[in-house]
mmCIF file of the C-alpha atoms, coordinates in Angstrom:
data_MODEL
# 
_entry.id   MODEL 
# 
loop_
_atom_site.group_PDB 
_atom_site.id 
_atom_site.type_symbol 
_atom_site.label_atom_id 
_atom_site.label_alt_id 
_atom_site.label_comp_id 
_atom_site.label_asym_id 
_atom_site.label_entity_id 
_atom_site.label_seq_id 
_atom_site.pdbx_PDB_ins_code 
_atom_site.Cartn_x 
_atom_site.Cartn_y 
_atom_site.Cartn_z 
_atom_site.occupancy 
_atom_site.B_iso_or_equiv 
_atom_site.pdbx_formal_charge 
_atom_site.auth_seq_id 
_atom_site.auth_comp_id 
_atom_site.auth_asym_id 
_atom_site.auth_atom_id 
_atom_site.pdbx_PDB_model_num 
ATOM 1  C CA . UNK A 1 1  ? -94.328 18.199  -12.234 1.00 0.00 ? 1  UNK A CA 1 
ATOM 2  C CA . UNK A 1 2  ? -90.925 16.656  -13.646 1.00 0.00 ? 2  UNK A CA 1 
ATOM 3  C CA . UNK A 1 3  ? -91.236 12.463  -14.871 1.00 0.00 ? 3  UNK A CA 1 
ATOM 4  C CA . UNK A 1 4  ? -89.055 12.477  -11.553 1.00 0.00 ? 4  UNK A CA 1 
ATOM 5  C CA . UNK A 1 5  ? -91.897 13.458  -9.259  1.00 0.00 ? 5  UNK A CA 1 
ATOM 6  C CA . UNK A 1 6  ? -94.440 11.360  -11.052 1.00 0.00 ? 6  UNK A CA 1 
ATOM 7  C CA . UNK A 1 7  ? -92.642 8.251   -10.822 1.00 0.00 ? 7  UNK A CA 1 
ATOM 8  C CA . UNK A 1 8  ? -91.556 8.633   -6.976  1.00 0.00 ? 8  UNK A CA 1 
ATOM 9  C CA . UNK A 1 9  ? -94.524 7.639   -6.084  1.00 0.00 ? 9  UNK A CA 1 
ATOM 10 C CA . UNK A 1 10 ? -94.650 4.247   -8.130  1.00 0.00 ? 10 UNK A CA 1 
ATOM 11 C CA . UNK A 1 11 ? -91.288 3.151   -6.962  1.00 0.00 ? 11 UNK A CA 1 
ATOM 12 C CA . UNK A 1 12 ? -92.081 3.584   -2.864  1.00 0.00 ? 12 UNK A CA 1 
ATOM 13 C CA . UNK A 1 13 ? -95.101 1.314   -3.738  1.00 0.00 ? 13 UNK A CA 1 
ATOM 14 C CA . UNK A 1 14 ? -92.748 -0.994  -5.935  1.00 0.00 ? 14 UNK A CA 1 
ATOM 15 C CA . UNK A 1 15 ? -90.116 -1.126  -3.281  1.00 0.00 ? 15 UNK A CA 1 
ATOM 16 C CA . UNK A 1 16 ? -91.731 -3.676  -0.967  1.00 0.00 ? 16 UNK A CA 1 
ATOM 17 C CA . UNK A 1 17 ? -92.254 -5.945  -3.749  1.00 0.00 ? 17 UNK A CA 1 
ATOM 18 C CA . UNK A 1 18 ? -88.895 -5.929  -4.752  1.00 0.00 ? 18 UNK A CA 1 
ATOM 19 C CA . UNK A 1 19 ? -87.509 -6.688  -1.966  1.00 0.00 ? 19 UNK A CA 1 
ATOM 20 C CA . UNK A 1 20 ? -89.158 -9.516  -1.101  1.00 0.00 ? 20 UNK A CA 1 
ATOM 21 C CA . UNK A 1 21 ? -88.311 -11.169 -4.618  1.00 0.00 ? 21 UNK A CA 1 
ATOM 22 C CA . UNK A 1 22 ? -84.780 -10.231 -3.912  1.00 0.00 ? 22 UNK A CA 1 
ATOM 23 C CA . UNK A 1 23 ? -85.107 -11.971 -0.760  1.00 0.00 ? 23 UNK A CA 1 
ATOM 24 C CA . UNK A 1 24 ? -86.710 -14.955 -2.250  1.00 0.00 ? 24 UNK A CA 1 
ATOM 25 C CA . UNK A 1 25 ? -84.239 -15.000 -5.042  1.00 0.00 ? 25 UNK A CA 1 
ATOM 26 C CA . UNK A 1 26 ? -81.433 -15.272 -2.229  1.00 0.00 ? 26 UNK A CA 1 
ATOM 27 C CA . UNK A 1 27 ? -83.115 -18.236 -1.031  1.00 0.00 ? 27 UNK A CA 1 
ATOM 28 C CA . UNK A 1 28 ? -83.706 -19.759 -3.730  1.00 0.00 ? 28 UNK A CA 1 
ATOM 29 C CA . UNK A 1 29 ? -79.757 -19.223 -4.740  1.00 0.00 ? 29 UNK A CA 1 
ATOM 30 C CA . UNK A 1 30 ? -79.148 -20.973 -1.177  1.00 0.00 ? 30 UNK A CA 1 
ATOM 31 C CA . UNK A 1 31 ? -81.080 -23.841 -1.887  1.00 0.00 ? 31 UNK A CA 1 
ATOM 32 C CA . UNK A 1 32 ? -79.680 -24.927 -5.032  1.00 0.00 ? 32 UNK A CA 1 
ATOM 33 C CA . UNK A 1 33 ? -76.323 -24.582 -3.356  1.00 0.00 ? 33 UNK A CA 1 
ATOM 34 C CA . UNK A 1 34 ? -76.775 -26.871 -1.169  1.00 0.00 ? 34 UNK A CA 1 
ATOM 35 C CA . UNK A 1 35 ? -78.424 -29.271 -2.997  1.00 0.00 ? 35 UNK A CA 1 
ATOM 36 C CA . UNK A 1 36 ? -75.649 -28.862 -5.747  1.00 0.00 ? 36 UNK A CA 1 
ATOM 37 C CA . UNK A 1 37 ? -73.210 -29.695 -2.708  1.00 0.00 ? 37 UNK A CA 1 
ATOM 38 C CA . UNK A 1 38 ? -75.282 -32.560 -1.155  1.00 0.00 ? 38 UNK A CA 1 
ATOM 39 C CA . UNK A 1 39 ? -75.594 -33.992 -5.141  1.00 0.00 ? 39 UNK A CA 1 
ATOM 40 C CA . UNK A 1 40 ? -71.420 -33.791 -5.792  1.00 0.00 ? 40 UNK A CA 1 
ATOM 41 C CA . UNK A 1 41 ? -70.752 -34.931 -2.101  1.00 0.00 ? 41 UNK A CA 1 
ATOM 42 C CA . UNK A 1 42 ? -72.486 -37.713 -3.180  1.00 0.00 ? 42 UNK A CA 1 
ATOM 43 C CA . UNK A 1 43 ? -71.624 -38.287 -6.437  1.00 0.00 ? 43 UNK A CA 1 
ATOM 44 C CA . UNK A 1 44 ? -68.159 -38.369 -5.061  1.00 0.00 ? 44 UNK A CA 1 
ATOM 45 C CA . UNK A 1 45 ? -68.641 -41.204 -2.189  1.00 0.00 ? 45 UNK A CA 1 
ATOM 46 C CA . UNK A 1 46 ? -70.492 -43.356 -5.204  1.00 0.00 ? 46 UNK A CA 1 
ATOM 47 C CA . UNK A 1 47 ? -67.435 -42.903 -7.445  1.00 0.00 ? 47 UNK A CA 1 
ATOM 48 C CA . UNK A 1 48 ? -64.881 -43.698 -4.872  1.00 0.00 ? 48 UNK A CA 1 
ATOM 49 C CA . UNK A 1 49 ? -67.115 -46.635 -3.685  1.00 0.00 ? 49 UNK A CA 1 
ATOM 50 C CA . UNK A 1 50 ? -67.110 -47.808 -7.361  1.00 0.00 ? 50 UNK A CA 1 
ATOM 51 C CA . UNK A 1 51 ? -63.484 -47.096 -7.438  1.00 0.00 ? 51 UNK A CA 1 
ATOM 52 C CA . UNK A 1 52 ? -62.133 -49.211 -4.932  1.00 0.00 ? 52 UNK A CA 1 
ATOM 53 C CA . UNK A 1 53 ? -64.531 -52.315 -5.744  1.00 0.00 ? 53 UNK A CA 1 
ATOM 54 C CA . UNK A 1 54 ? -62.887 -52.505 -9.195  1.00 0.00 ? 54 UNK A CA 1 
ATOM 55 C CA . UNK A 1 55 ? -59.462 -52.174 -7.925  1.00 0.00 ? 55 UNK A CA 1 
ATOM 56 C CA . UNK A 1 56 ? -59.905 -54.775 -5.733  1.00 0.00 ? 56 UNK A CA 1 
ATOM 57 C CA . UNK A 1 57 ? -61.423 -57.008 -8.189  1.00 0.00 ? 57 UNK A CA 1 
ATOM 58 C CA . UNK A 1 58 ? -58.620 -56.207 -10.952 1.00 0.00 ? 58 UNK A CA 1 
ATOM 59 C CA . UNK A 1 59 ? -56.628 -56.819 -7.965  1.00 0.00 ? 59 UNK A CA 1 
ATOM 60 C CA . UNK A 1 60 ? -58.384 -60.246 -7.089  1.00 0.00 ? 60 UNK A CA 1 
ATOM 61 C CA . UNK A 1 61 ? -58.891 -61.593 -10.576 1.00 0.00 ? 61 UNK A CA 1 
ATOM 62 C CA . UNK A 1 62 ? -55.292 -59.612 -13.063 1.00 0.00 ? 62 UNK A CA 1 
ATOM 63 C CA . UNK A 1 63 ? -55.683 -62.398 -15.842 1.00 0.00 ? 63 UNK A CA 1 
ATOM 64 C CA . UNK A 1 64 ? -59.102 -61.857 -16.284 1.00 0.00 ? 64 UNK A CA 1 
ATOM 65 C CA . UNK A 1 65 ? -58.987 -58.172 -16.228 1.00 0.00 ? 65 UNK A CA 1 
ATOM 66 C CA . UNK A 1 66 ? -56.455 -58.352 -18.622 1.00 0.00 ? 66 UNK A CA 1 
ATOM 67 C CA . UNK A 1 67 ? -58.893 -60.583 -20.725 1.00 0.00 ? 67 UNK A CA 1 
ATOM 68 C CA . UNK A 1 68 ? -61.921 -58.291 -20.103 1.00 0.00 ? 68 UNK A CA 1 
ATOM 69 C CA . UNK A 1 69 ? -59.871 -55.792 -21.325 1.00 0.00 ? 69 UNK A CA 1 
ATOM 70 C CA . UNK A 1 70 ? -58.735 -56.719 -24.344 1.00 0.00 ? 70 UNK A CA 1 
ATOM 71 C CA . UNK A 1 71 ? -62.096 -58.061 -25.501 1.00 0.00 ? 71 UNK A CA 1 
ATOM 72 C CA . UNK A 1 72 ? -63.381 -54.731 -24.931 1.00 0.00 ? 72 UNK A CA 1 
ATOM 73 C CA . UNK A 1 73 ? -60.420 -52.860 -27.029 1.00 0.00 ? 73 UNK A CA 1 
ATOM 74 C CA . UNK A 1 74 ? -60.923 -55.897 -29.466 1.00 0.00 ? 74 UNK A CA 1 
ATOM 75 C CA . UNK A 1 75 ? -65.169 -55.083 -30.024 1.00 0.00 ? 75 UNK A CA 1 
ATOM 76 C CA . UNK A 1 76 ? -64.206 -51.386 -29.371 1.00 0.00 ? 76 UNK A CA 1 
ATOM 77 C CA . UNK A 1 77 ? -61.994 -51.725 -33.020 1.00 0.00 ? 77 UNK A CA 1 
ATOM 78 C CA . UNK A 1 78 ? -64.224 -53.825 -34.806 1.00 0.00 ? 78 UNK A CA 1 
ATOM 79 C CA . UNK A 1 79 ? -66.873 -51.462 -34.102 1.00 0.00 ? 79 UNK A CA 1 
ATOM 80 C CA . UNK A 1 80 ? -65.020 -47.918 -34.578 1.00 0.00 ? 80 UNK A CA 1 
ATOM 81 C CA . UNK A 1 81 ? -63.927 -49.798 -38.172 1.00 0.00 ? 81 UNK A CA 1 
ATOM 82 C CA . UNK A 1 82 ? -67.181 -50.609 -39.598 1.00 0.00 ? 82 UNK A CA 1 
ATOM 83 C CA . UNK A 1 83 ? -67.930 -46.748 -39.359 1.00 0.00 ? 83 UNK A CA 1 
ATOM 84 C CA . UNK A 1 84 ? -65.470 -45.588 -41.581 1.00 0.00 ? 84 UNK A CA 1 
# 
């Protein structure tokens, strides 16, 4: 009897057991898909939301977005130059 023979049996048990982890596996692969989809479809909506609430208020308000601005470039030196 050849390593062939002996193991024939062993796989035709195996086989059913496989397959259903492939199946599951295939689920499991659908799932995150769409949750990955659902997550950046929202992500998106809450970024363009975000988006066009601080255009309009840099729209509304230029002088003090300009200030804002500048104070942050201003804090965003001081603090990049006490590192070095």
């Amino acid at each position: 009897m050849s390593a062939a023979d002996m193991v024939a049996p062993l796989r035709e048990d195996l086989q059913p057991g496989i397959e259903g982890l492939e199946q599951s596996g295939r689920r499991l692969a659908r799932h995150g898909k769409a949750l990955a989809r659902d997550a950046y479809e929202q992500t998106t909506e809450t970024l363009q939301q975000a988006h066009e609430r601080a255009s309009h208020w840099v729209g509304a308000r230029p002088w003090q977005s300009t200030a804002v601005a500048a104070a942050t470039g201003a804090a965003l030196a001081l603090l990049l130059g006490r590192r070095h």
